[in-house]
C-alpha positions as CSV (number, residue, x, y, z in Angstrom):
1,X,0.0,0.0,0.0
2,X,1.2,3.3,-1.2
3,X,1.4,6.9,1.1
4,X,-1.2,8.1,-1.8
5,X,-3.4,5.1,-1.5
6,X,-3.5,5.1,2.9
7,X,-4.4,8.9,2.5
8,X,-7.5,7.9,0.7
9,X,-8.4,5.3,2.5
10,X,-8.2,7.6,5.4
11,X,-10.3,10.0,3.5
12,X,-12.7,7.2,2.9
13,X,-13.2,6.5,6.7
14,X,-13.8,10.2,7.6
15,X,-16.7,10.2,5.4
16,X,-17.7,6.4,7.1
17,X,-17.5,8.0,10.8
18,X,-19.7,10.5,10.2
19,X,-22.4,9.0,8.3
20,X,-22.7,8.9,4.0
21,X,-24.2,12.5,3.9
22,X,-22.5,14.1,7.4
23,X,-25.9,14.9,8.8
24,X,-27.0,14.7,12.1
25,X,-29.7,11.9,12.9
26,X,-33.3,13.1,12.3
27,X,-34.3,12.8,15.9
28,X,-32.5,15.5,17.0
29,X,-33.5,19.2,17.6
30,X,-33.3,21.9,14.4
31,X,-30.2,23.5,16.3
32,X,-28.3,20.2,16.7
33,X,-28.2,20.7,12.4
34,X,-27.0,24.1,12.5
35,X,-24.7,23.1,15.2
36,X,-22.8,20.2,13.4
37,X,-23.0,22.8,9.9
38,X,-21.0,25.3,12.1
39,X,-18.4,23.3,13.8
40,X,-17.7,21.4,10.2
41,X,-17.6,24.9,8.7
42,X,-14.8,26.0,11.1
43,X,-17.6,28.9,12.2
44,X,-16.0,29.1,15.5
45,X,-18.1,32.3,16.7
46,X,-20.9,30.7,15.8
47,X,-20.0,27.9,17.4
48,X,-19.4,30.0,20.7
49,X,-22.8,31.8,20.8
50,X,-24.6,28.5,20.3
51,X,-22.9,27.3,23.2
52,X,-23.3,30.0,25.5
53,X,-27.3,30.0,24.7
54,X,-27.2,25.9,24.9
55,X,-24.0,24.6,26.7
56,X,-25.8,21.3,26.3
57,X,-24.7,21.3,22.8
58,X,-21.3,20.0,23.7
59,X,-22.6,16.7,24.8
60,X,-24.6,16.0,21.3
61,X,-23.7,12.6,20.0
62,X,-25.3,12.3,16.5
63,X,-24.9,9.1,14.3
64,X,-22.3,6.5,15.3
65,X,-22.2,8.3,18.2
66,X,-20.0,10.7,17.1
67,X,-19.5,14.1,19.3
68,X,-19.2,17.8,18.0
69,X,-15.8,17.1,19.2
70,X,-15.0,14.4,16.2
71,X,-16.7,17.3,14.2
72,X,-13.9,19.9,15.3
73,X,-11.5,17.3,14.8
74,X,-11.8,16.2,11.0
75,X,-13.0,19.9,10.3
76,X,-9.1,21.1,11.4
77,X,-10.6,23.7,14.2
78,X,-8.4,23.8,17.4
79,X,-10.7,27.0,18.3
80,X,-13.4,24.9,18.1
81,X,-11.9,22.0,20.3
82,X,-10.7,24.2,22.7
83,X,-14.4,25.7,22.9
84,X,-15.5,21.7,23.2
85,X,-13.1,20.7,25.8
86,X,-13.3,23.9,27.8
87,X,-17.4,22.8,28.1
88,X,-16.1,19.7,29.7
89,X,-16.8,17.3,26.7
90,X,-14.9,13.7,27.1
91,X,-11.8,14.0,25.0
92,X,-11.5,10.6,24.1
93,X,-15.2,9.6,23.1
94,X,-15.1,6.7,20.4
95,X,-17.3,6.7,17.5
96,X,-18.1,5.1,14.2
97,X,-17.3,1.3,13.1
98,X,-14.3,1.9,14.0
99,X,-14.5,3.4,17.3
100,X,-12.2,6.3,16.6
101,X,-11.3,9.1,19.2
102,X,-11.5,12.7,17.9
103,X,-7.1,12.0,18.2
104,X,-6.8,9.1,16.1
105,X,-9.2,10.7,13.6
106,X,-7.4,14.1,13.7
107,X,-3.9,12.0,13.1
108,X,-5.3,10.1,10.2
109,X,-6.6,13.3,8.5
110,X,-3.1,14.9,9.5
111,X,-4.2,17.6,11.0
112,X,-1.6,18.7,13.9
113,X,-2.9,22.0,15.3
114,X,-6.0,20.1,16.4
115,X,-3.8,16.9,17.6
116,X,-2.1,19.2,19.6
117,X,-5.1,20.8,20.9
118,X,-6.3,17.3,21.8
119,X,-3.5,16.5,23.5
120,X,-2.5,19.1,25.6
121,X,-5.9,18.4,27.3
122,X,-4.7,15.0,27.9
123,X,-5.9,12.8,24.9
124,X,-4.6,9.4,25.0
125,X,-2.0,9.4,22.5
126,X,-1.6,5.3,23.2
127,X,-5.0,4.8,22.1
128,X,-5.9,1.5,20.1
129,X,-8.4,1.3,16.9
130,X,-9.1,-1.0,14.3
131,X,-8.0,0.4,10.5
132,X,-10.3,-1.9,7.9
133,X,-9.1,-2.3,4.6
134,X,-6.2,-3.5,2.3
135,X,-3.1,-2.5,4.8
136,X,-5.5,-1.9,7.7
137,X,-5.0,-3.9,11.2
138,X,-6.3,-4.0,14.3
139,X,-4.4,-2.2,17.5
140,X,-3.8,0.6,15.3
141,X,-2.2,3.6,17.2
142,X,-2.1,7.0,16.4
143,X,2.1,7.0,16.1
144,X,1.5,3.8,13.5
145,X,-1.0,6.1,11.2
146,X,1.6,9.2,12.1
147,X,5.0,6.7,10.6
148,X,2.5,5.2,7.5
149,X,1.5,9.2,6.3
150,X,5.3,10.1,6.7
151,X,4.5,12.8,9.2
152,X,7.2,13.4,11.1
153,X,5.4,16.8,12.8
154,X,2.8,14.3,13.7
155,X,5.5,11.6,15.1
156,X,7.1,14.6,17.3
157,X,4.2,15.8,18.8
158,X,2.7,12.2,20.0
159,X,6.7,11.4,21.1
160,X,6.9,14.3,23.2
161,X,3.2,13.7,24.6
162,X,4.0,9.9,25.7
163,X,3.0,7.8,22.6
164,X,5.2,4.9,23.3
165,X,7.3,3.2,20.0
166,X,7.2,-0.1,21.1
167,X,3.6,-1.4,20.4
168,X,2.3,-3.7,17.5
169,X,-0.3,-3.8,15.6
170,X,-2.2,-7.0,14.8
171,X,0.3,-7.2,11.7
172,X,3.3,-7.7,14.1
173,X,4.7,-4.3,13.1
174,X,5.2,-1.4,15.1
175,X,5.6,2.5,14.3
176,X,9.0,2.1,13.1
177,X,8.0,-0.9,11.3
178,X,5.3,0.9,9.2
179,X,8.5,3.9,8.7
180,X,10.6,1.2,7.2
181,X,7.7,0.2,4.8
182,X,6.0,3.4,4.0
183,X,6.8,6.5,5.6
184,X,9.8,7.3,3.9
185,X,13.5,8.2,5.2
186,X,13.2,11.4,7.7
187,X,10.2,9.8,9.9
188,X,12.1,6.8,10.0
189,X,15.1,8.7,11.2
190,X,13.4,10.1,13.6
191,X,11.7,7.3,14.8
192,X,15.4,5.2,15.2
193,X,16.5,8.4,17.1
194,X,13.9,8.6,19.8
195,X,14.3,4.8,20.0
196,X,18.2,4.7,20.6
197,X,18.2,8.2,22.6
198,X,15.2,7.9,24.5
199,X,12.9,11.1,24.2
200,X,14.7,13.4,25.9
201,X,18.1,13.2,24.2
202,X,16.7,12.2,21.2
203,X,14.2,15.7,21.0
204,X,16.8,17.6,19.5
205,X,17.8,15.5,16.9
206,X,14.6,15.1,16.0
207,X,14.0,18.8,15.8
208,X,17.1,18.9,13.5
209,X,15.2,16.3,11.1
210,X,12.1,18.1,10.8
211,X,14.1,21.4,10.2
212,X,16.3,19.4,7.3
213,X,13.0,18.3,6.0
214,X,11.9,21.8,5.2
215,X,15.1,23.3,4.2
216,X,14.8,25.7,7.1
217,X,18.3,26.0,6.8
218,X,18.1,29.1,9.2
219,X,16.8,26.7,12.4
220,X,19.1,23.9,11.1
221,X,21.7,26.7,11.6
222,X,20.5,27.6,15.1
223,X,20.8,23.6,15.7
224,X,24.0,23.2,15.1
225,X,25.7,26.6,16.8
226,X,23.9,24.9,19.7
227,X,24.9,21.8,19.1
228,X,27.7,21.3,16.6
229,X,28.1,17.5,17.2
230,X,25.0,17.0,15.6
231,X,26.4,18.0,12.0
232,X,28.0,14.5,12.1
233,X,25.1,12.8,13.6
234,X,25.0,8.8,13.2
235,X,21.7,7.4,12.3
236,X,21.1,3.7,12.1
237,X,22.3,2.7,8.7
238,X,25.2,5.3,8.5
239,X,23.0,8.1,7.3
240,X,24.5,11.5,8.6
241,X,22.3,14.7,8.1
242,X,24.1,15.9,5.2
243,X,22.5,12.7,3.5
244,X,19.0,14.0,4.5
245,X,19.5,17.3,2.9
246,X,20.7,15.6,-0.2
247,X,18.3,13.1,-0.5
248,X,15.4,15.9,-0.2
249,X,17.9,17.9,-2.5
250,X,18.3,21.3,-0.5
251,X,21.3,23.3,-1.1
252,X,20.7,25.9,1.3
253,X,20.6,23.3,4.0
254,X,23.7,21.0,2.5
255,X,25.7,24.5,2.8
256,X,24.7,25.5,6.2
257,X,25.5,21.7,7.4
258,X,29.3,22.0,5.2
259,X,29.6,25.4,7.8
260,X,29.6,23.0,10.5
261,X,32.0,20.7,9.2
262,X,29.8,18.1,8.0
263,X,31.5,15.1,6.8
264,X,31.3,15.0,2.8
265,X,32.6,11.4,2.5
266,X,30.9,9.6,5.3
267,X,28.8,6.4,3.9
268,X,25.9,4.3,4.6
269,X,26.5,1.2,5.6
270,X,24.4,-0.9,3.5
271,X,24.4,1.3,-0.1
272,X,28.1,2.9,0.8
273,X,26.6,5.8,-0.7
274,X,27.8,9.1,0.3
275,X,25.7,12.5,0.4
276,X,26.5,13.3,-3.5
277,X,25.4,10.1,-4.5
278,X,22.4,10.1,-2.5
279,X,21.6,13.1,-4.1
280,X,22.1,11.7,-7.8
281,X,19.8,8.5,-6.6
282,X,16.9,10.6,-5.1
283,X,17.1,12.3,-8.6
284,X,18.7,15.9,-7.3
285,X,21.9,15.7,-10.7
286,X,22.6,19.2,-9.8
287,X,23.0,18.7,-6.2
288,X,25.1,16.0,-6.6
289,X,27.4,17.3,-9.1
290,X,27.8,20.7,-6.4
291,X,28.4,18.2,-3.1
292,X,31.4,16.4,-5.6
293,X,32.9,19.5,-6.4
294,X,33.4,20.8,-2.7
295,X,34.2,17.3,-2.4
296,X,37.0,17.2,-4.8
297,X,38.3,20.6,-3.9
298,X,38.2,19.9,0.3
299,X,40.4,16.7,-1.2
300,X,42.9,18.6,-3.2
301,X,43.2,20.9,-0.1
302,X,43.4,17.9,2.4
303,X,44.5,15.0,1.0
């Protein structure tokens, strides 16, 4: 199963949570409609007036039993969550088939600014649910669906709120399991590091990943003046961070990490591949021809 093909999937089981046309059930009051409408409309001030006239609103559960909180979550509202939660609704309410929190269903949907509204009011970012479908398993956690989608913001963010790495699904594989098979290279870095460093140590490092992986070569910058061990870091596999930046195929970032003395003819272990040719293999010619140039010109000048 492809990145592409578990994001629609995941698309797929939004829609299956919250009923084929979204509505709420016909048995409820006219403003439980207009309610639902507003939170999936991200109307967050109407959302607020309803609930000062009807606080009672909160506690809706329409079809499935899914909350206005489910609502907030797949419509990418943290206003609107933080308006739930401060009403006292239950953060982790299940709903649907599947039996999905409003977390699991915001880290499926990758939406972080309300999985991080979710769990700074203490979501359960351990939380088990069953996936259906080709690739689906049961004992799903949100840090599995975080490692498939390749979200390493995602990965951080549950990490740093106590989602633990260890855990399988009923597959036999766990987060970094799923990295290795479909996230792609800086989640699974990311992933090996809290696992070797613990969550503490390895916090930093991962905060250099995620700044490699947008080619913010400014914080990658402000990384290494604070830590300029980390230029040389050793992933599992050999990878460094210089072959990060060249595998993603930012110059700015390959530069600032050369400042720091970044070593230009380390190799992975398996592919012996050093940061120009992963450049050339992830398909960055240009990039690679630059990194063999300062390569054979710091070798003329050091032999």
């Amino acid at each position: 199963m492809t990145r592409a093909t578990n994001l629609v999937r995941c698309a797929a089981l939004a829609v299956a949570l919250t009923g084929a046309t979204g509505a709420a059930p016909a048995e409820l009051p006219p403003a439980a409609y207009a309610f639902y409408d507003a939170i999936t409309q991200g109307d967050t001030a109407t959302v607020k007036n309803m609930l000062t006239d009807d606080p009672q609103l909160a506690t809706l559960k329409y079809k499935n039993d899914v909350t206005p909180l489910h609502a907030a979550a797949l419509a990418d509202e943290p206003r609107t969550v933080e308006l739930l939660l401060r009403r006292g609704v239950f953060v982790d309410a299940r709903a649907g088939q599947q039996r999905m929190t409003p977390l699991f269903l915001a880290v499926q949907q990758g939406h972080a600014r309300v999985a991080a509204a979710l769990l700074d009011n203490r979501a359960d970012p351990n939380v088990t649910c069953s996936v259906p479908g080709d690739g689906g398993a049961d004992n799903m956690r949100p840090l599995h669906v975080a490692a498939i989608s390749g979200r390493t913001d995602l990965a951080d963010l549950l990490i740093q709120h106590g989602a633990i790495l260890g855990p399988k699904s009923s597959t036999g594989e766990s987060a970094l399991d799923y990295a290795h098979r479909l996230g792609g290279i800086p989640v699974t870095l990311m992933l090996e590091a809290y696992r070797s460093l613990g969550v503490v140590r390895g916090r930093p490092v991962a905060a250099l990943i995620r700044a490699i992986e947008t080619s913010d070569s400014a914080a990658v910058d402000r990384a290494l003046t604070k830590r300029p061990e980390f230029a040389n870091f050793a992933f599992d596999g050999g990878w460094r961070p210089l072959h990060l930046a060249a595998a993603i195929g930012s110059q700015s970032v390959c530069n600032v990490l050369l400042a720091h003395h970044a070593d230009l003819r380390a190799k992975e272990t398996a592919t012996q591949m050093t940061p120009a040719l992963r450049a050339y293999d992830a398909g960055h010619s240009a990039l690679c021809e630059y990194l063999r140039r300062i390569e054979a010109e710091s070798a003329a000048t050091h032999p």
